[in-house]
VEXKOLKE-354900 format. One line per field, with one value per residue: residue number from 0; residue in three letters; x, y, z of N, C-alpha, C, O in turn. Coordinates in nm, 3 decimals, always signed. Atoms other than C-alpha are relative to their C-alpha. Layout:
% residues N
num	NUM;...
residuo	ALA;...
nxx	X;...
nyy	Y;...
nzz	Z;...
caxx	X;...
cayy	Y;...
cazz	Z;...
cxx	X;...
cyy	Y;...
czz	Z;...
oxx	X;...
oyy	Y;...
ozz	Z;...
This chain:
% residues 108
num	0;1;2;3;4;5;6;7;8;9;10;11;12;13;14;15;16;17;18;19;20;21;22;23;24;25;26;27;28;29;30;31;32;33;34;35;36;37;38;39;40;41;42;43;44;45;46;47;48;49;50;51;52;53;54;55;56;57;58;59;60;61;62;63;64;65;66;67;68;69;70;71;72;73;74;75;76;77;78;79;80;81;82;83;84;85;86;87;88;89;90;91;92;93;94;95;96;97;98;99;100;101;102;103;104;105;106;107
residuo	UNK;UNK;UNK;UNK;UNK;UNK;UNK;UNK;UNK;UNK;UNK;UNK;UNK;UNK;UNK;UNK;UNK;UNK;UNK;UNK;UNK;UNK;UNK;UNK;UNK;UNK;UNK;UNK;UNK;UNK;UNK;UNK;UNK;UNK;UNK;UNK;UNK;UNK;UNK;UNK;UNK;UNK;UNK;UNK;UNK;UNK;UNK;UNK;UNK;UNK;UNK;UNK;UNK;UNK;UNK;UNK;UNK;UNK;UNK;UNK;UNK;UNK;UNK;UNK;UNK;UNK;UNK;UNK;UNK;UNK;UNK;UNK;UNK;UNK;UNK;UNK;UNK;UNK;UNK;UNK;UNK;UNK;UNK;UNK;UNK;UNK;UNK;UNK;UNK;UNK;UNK;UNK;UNK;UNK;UNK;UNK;UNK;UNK;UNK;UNK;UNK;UNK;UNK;UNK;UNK;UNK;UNK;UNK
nxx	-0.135;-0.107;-0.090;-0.146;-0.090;-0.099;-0.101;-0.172;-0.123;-0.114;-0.108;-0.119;-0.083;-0.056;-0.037;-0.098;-0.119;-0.064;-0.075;-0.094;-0.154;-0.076;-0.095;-0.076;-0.067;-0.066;-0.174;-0.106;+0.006;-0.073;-0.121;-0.090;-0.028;-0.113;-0.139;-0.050;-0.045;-0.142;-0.162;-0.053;+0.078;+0.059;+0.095;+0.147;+0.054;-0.005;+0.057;+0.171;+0.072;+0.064;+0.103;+0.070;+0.130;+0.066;+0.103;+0.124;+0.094;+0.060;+0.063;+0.125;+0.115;+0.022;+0.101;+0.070;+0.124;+0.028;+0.113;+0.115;+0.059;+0.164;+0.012;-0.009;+0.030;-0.056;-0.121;-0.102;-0.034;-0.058;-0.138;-0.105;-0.006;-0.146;-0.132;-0.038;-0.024;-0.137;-0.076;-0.004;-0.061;-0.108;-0.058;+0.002;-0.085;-0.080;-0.036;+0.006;-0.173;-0.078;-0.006;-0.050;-0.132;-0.032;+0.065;-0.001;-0.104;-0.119;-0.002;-0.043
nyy	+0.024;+0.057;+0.102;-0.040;+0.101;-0.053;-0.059;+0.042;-0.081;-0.044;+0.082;+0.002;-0.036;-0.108;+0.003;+0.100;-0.112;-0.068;+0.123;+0.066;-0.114;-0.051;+0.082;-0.004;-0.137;+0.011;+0.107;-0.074;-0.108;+0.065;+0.039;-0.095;-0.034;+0.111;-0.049;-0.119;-0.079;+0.059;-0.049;-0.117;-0.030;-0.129;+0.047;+0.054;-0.106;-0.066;+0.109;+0.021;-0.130;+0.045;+0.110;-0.066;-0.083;+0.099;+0.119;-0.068;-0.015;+0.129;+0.083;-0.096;+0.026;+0.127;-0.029;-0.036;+0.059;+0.104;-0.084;-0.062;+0.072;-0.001;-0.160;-0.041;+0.097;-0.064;+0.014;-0.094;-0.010;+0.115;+0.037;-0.146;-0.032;+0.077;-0.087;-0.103;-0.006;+0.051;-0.155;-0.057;+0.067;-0.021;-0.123;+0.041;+0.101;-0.060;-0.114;+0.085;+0.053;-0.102;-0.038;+0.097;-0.035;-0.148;-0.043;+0.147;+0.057;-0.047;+0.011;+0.113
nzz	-0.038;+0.086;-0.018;+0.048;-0.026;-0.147;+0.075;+0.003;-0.091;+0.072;+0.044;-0.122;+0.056;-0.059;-0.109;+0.003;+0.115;-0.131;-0.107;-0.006;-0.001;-0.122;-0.081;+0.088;-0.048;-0.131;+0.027;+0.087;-0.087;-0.100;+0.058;+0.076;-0.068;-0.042;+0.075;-0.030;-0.131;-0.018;+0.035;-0.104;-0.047;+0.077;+0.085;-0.003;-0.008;+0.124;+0.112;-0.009;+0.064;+0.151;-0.028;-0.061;+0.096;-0.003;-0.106;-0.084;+0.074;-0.028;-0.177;-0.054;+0.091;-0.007;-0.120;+0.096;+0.105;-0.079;-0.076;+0.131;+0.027;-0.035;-0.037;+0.162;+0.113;+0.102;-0.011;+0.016;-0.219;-0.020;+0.085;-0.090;-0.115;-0.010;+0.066;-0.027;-0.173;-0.012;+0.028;-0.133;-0.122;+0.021;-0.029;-0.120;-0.109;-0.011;-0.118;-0.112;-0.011;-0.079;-0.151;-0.059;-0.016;-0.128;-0.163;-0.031;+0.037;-0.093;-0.145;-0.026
caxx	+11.275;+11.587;+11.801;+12.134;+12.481;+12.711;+12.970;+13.333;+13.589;+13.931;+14.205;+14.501;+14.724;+14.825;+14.875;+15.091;+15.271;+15.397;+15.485;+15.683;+15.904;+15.922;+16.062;+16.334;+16.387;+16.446;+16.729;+16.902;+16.890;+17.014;+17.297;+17.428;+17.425;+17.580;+17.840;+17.925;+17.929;+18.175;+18.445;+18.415;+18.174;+18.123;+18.033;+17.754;+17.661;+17.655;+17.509;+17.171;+17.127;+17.076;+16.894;+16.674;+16.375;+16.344;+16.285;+16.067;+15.899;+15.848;+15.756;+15.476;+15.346;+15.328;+15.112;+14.912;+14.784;+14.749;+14.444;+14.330;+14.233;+13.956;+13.886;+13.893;+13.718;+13.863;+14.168;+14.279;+14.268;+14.416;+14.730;+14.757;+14.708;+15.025;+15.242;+15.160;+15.163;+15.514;+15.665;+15.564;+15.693;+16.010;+16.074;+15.962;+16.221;+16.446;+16.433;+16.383;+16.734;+16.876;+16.751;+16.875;+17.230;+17.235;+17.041;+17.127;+17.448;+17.679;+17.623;+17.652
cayy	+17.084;+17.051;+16.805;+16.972;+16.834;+16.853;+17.115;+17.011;+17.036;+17.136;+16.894;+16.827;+16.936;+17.240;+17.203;+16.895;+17.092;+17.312;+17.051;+16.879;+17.194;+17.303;+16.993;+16.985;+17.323;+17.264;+16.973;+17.212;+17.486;+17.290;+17.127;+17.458;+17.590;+17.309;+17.329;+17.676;+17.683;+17.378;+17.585;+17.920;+18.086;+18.386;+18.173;+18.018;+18.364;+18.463;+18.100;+18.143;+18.491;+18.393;+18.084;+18.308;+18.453;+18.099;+17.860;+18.122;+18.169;+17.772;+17.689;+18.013;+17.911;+17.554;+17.642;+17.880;+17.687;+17.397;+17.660;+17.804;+17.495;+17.441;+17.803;+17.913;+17.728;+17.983;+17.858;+18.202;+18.245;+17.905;+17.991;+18.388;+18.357;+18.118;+18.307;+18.621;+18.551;+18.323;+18.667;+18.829;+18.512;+18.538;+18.888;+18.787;+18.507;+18.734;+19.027;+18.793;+18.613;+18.975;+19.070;+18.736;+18.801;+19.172;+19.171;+18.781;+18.650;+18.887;+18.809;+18.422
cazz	+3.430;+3.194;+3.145;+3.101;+3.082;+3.416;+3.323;+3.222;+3.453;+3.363;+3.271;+3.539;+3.279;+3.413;+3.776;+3.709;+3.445;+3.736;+3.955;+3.793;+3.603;+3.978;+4.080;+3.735;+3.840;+4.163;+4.129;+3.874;+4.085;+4.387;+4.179;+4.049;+4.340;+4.551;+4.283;+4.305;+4.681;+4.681;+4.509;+4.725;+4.955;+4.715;+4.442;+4.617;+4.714;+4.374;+4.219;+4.484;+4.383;+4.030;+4.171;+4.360;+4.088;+3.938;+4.214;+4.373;+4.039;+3.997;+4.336;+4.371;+4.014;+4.091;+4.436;+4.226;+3.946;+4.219;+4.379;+4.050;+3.934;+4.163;+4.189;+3.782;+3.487;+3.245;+3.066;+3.012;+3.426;+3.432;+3.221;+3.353;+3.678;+3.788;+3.526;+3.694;+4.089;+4.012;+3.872;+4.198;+4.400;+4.209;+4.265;+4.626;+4.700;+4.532;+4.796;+5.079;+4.973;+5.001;+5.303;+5.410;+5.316;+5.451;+5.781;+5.847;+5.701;+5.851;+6.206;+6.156
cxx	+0.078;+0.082;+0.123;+0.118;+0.086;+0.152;+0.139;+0.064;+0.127;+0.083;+0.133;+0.120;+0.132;+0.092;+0.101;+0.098;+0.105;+0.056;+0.143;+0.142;+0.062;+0.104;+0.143;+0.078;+0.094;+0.179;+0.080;+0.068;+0.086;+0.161;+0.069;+0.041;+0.083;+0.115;+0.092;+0.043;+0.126;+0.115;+0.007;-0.124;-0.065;-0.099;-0.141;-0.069;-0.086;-0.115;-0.173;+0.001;-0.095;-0.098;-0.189;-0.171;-0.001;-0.034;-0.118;-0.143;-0.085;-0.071;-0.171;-0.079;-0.055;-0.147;-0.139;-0.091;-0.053;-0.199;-0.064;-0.080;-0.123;-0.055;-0.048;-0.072;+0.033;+0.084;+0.073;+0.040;+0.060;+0.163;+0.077;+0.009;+0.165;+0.084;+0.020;+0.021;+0.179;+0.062;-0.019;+0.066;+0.126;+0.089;+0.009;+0.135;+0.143;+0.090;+0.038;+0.157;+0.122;-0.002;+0.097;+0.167;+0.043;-0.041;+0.077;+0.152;+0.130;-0.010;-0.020;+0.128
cyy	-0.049;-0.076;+0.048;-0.049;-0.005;+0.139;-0.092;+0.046;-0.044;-0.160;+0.011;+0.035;+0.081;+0.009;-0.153;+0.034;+0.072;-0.049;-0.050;+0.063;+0.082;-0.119;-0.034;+0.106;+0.006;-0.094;+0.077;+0.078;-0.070;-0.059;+0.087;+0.041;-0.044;+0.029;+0.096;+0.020;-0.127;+0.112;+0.138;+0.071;+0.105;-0.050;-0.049;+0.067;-0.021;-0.113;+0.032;+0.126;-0.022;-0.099;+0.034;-0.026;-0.168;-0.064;+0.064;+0.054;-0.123;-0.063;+0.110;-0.029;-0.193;-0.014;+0.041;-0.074;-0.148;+0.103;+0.022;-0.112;-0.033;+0.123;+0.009;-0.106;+0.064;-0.064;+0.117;+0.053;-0.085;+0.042;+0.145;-0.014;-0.083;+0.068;+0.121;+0.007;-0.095;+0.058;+0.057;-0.129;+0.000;+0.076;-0.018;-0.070;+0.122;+0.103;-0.056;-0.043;+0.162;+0.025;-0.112;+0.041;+0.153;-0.019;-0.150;-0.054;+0.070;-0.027;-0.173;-0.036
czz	-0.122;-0.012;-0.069;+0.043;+0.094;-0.097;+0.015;+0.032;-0.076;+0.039;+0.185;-0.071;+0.060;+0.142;-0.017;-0.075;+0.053;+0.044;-0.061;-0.088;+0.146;+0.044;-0.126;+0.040;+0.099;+0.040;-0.037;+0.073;+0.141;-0.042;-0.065;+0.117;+0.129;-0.084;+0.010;+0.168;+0.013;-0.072;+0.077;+0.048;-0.084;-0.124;+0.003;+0.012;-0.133;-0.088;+0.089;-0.012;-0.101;+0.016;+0.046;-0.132;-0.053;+0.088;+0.061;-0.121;-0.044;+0.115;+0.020;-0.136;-0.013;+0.141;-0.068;-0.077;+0.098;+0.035;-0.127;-0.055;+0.023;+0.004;-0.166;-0.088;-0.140;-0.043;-0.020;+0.118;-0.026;-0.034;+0.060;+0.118;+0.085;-0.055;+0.092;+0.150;-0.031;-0.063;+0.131;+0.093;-0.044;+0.048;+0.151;+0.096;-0.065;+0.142;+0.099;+0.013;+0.039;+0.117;+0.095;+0.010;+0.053;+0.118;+0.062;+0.037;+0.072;+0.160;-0.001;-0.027
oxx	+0.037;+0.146;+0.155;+0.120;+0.167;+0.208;+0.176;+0.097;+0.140;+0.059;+0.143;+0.221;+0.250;+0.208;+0.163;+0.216;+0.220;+0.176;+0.256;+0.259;+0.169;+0.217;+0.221;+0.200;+0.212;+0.292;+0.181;+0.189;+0.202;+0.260;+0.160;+0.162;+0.169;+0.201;+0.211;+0.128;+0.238;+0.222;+0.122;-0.210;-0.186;-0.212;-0.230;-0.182;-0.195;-0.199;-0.278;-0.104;-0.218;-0.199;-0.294;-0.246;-0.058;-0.155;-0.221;-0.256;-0.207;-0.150;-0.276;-0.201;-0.132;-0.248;-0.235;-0.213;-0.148;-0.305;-0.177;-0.200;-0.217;-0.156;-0.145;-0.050;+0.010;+0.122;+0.195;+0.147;+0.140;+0.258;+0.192;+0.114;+0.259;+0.174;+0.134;+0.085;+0.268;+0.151;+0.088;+0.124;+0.198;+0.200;+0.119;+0.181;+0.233;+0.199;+0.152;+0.237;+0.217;+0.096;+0.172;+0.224;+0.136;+0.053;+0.133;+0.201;+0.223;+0.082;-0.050;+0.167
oyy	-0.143;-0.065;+0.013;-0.104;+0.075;+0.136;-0.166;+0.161;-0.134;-0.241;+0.081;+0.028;+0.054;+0.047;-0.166;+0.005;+0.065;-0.026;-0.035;+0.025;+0.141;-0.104;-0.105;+0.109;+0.040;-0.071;+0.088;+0.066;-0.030;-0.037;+0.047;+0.026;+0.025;+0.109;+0.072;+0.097;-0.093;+0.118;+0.170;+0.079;+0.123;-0.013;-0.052;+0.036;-0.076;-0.077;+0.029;+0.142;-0.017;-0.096;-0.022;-0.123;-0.229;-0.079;+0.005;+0.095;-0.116;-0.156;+0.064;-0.011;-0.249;-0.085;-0.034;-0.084;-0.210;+0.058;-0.019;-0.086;-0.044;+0.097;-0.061;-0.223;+0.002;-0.130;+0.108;+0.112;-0.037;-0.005;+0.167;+0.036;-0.008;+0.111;+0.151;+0.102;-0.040;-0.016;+0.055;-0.087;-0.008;+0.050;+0.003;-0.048;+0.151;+0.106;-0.032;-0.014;+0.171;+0.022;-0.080;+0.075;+0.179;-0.003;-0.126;-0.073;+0.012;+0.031;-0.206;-0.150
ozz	-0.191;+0.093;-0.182;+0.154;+0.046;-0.207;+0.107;+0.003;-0.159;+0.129;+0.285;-0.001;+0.081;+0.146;+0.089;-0.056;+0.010;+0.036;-0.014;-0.082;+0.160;+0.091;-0.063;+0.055;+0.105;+0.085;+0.032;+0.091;+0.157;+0.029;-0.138;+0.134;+0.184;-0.046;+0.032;+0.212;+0.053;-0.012;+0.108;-0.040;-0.076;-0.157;-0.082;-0.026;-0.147;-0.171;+0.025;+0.051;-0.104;-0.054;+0.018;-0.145;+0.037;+0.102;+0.093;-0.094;-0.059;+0.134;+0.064;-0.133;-0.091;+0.135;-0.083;-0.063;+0.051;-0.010;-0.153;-0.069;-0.056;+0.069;-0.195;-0.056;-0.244;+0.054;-0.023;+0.137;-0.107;+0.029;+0.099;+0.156;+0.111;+0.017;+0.129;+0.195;+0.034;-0.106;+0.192;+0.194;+0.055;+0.095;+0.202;+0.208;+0.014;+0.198;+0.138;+0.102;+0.117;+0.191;+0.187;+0.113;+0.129;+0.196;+0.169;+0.148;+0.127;+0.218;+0.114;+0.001
């Protein structure tokens, strides 16, 4: 029998890294968009459009590297995997916010 060393687990770097540009993000994002919708309904349209693809890219890569963490001991999984699912959740909250304002918004 060997006496080998426990493996080394990954750093909290990452998944806290996320967190807390989602939550920077998020304020910004909320305070632009608050902003914009105080001065006219179109603008706010217009400000969570643009809002859209980041928060949904911070928030799905903040989840993400939350899971990969225990999941992955790679750091090159560690660092792609979040980048590339919070590009798909971007594009995600994107559509979603459309659909929202076509199928939705006109009938309230």
């Amino acid at each position: 029998m060997t006496d080998s060393p426990p493996p080394e687990r990954p750093s909290w770097l990452m998944p806290i890294a996320w967190f807390v540009l989602a939550a920077i993000v998020g304020v910004l994002v909320a305070a632009g968009v608050g902003m914009a919708a105080a001065g006219s309904e179109s603008a706010g349209v217009a400000a969570s459009n643009l809002a859209a693809f980041p928060l949904g890219f911070v928030c799905t890569g903040a989840a993400v590297a939350l899971v990969v963490h225990f999941v992955a001991r790679g750091a090159g999984v560690r660092t792609a995997v979040p980048l590339g699912c919070g590009c798909l959740g971007g594009i995600g909250a994107f559509l979603a916010l459309g659909l929202f304002y076509a199928a939705i918004w006109p009938s309230l």
